[in-house]
N, C-alpha and C positions, 0 to 999 in steps of 0.2 A: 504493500500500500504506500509506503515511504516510496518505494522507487518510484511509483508511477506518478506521483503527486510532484516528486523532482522533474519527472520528465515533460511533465504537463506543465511547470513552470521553466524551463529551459523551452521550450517550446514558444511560448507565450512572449516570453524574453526575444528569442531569436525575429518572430514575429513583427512585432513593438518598431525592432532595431530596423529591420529590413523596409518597414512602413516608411520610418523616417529618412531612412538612408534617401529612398525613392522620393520623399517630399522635398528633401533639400536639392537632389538632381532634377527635379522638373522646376524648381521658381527661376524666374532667371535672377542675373545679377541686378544692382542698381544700377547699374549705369544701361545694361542694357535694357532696361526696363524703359528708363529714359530717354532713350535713343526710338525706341519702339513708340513711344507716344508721343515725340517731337513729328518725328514720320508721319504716324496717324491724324495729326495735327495740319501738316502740309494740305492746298487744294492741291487737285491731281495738276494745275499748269504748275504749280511751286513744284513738284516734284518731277515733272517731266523736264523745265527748267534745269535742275541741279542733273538732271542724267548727261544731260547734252554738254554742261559742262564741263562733267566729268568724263563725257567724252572726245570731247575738243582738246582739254587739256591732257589726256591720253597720247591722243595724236600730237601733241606738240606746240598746239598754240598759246599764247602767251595771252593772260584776261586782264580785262578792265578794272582796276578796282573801284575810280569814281570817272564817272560820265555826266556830261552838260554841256549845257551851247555857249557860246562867248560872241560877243558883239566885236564885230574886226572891220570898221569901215563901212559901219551901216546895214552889215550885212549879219545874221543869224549862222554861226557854224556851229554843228556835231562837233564835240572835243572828247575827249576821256583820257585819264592817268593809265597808265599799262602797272603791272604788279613790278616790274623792274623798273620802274620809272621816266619812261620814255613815257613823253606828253606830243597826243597823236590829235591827228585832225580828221575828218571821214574823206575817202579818197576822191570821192564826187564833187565835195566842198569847196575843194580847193579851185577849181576852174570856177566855179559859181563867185567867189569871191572876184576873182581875176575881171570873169565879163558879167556878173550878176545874171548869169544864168548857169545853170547843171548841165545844159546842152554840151557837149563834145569833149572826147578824152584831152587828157593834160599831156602825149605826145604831138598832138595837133598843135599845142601852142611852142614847145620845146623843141618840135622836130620841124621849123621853120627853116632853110637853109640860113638866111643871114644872121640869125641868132645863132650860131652853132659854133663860137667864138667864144658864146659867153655864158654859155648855158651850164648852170653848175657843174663842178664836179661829179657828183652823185648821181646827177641824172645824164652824163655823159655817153653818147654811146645806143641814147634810146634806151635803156634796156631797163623800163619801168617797175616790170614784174618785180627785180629785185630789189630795188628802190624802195617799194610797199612794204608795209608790215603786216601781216597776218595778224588777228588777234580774238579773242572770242568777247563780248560784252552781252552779258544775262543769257547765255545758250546759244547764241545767233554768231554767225562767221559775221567777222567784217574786216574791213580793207581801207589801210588811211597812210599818211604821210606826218614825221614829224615836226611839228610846229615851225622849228626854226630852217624847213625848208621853204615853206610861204614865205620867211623873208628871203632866202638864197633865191628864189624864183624869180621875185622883183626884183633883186637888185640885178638882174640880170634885162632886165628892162631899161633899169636906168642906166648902166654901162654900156648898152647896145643903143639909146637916144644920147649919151652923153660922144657917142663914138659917130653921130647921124647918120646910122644905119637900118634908122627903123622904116618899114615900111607905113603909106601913110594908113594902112586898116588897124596899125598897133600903136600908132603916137597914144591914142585913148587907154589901151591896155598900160603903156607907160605911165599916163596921169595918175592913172589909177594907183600905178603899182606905189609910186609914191606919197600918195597918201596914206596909203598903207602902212608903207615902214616909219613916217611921222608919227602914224597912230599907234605900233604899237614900240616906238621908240621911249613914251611918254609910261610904260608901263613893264611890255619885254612880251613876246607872246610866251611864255613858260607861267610867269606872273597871273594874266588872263587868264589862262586855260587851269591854272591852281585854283582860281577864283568860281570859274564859272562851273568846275566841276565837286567846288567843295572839300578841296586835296587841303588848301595851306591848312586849314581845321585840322588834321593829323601830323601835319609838319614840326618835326620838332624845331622848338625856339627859333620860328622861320616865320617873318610874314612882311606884309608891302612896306608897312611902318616898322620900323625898328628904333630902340632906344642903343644911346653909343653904347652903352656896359654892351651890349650883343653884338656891335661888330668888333670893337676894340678889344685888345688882348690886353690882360695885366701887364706882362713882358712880355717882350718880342722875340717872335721865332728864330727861324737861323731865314737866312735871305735862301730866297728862290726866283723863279722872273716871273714877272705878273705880268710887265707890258712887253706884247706881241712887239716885233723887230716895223710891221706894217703900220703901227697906231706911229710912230714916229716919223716915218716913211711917205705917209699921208698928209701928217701935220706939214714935211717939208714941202713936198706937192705943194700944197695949197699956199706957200709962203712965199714960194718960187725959190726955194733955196738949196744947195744942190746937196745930195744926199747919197752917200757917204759923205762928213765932211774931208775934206784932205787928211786931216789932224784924224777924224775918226771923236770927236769929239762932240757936243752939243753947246749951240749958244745956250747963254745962261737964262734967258725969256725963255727957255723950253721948260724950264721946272715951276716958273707962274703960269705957263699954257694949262701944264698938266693938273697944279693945283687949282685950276679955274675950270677945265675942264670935267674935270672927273673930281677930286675931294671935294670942294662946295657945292658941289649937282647930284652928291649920293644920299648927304645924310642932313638933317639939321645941324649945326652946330660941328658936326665930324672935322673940318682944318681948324677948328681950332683946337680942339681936345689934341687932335694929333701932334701940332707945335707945343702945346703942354707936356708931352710924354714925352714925345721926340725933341728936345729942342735942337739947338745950335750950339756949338761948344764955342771954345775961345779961337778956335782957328777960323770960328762960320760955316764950318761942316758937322752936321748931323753922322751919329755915329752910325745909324740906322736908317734903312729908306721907311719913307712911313706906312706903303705897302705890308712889312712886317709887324704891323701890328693888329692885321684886320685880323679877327676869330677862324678859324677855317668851318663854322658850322654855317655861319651868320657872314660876316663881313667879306670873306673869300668870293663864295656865289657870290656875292653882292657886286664886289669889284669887278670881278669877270666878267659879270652880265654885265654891266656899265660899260666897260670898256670895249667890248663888241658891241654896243649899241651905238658909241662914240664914233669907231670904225664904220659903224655902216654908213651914218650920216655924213662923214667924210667924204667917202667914194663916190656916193651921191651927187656930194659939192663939186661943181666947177672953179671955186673961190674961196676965200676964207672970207670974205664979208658973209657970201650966201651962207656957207658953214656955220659962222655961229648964229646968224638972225636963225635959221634950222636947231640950233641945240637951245637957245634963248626958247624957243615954242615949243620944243621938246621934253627939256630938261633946266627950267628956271633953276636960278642959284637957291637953295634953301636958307641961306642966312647963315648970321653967328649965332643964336639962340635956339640952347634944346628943347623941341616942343615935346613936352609931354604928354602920351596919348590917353586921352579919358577909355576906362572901360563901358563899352555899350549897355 
């Protein structure tokens, strides 16, 4: 009677255990529990959506992370941020900007014979296909060019009327093209396209206003070249002055060019903080250029995009009168005084 009563409670036991064993292998986990009712949660486009971009991005294409339109000359263009950072425009757009219409591919206006001279780089050759970016925005393939070739396009308009090669169906494509680069000389197409698609919101300690503490470094880096061999180059151009000098040297009105040009037209207040930190010793030479002291997160971009925006308006110019009345409309001086920006 003992034994059976053992065996009926070993039983019973084994039972019990193998019940439970069996409950805790069918619940799922929490997290996959969670993942199951996010899902269930999804409309069937929300999930048909996330297939396609899982399988785009499979295949290789590179996705949108913020998308929006930017106003460029009057005109409404598709923009988007790519996940690597290239700031794209939709491939159609760009000819609509050019003639304010989406009518006819962007080799039509490229693959002009007389323009062939001066037709960027990038799109040298015709060979578009490669030129494009492929990339996926919410499930959908699309196809664009990036931003700062809208201005490589143009200035390839105004080097081709500054050269009067243009025929007379493109003088208008040329008006155009420079109002363009005036407009987005005043801002940078990168700038826009952050704006219009809601990118600088994620950008770290990045935005169109900045206060000096974010471009200015406590101390100064080790020197590197910031100013292209061309922004000098262009400056002589336009002075008439011959370039190399013999000496290989620079007059000395080149470093009030460059401080008028570029340090008073970047920041509020920025030449002055700069002769603060940087001054002049007892010889009249700064130990440091003041280049080395812009932040590389903040004041870096900051320089660079200025200085290629300086450079385009240059090329542009036939003059240095036209030149700077162009950077005066473009890029006023911002003063001595740091404005400090109210939070919205």
């Amino acid at each position: 009677m003992a034994l059976s009563k053992s065996l009926f409670m070993l039983a019973i036991t084994f039972a019990c255990s193998y019940a439970c064993n069996m409950n805790t292998q069918a619940k799922p986990k929490p997290q996959a529990t969670g993942a199951i009712a996010r899902a269930r949660s999804l409309s069937p486009a929300r999930r048909s959506e996330i297939a396609r971009k899982a399988a785009l991005k499979k295949a290789g294409f590179v996705s949108a992370t913020h998308s929006g339109e930017v106003m460029i000359g009057g005109a409404s263009i598709p923009c988007a941020v790519l996940e690597d950072g290239r700031r794209v425009v939709i491939q159609r757009q760009v000819v609509g900007l050019l003639t304010g219409t989406i009518k006819g591919n962007l080799d039509r206006y490229l693959g002009a014979a007389n323009l062939a001279p001066y037709v960027p780089e990038k799109f040298a050759g015709g060979d578009l296909d490669e030129a494009a970016i492929n990339f996926e925005a919410n499930g959908t393939k699309a196809r664009g060019y990036e931003g700062e070739d809208i201005v490589e396009i143009c200035r390839m308009y105004l080097r081709a009327r500054k050269a009067g090669v243009l025929l007379p169906n493109q003088i208008l494509l040329a008006d155009r093209a420079e109002m363009i680069v005036v407009a987005l000389a005043k801002v940078g197409i990168t700038a826009l396209i952050d704006e219009a698609t809601g990118y600088q919101d994620v950008r770290d300690r990045r935005a169109l206003q900045a206060l000096l503490d974010r471009y200015l470094r406590k101390e100064h880096a080790a020197w590197a070249k910031r100013f292209p061999p061309e922004f000098y180059r262009e400056m002589f151009r336009l002075r008439n002055w011959e370039y190399p000098t013999p000496s290989g040297g620079r007059p000395g009105v080149v470093g009030k060019y460059t401080n008028n040009l570029v340090y008073e037209r970047l920041a509020p207040g920025l030449l002055k903080e700069l002769e603060e930190r940087n001054p002049k010793g007892d010889t009249g030479y700064r130990k440091t250029k003041h280049h080395q002291w812009m932040t590389a997160d903040v004041g870096d971009p900051a320089l660079t995009n200025h200085i290629h925006a300086v450079m385009g308006l240059m090329r542009a110019s036939d003059t240095w009168d036209q030149f700077m009345q162009m950077m005066d409309r473009a890029y006023p001086k911002k003063g001595d005084e740091i404005e400090l920006l109210e939070d919205e």
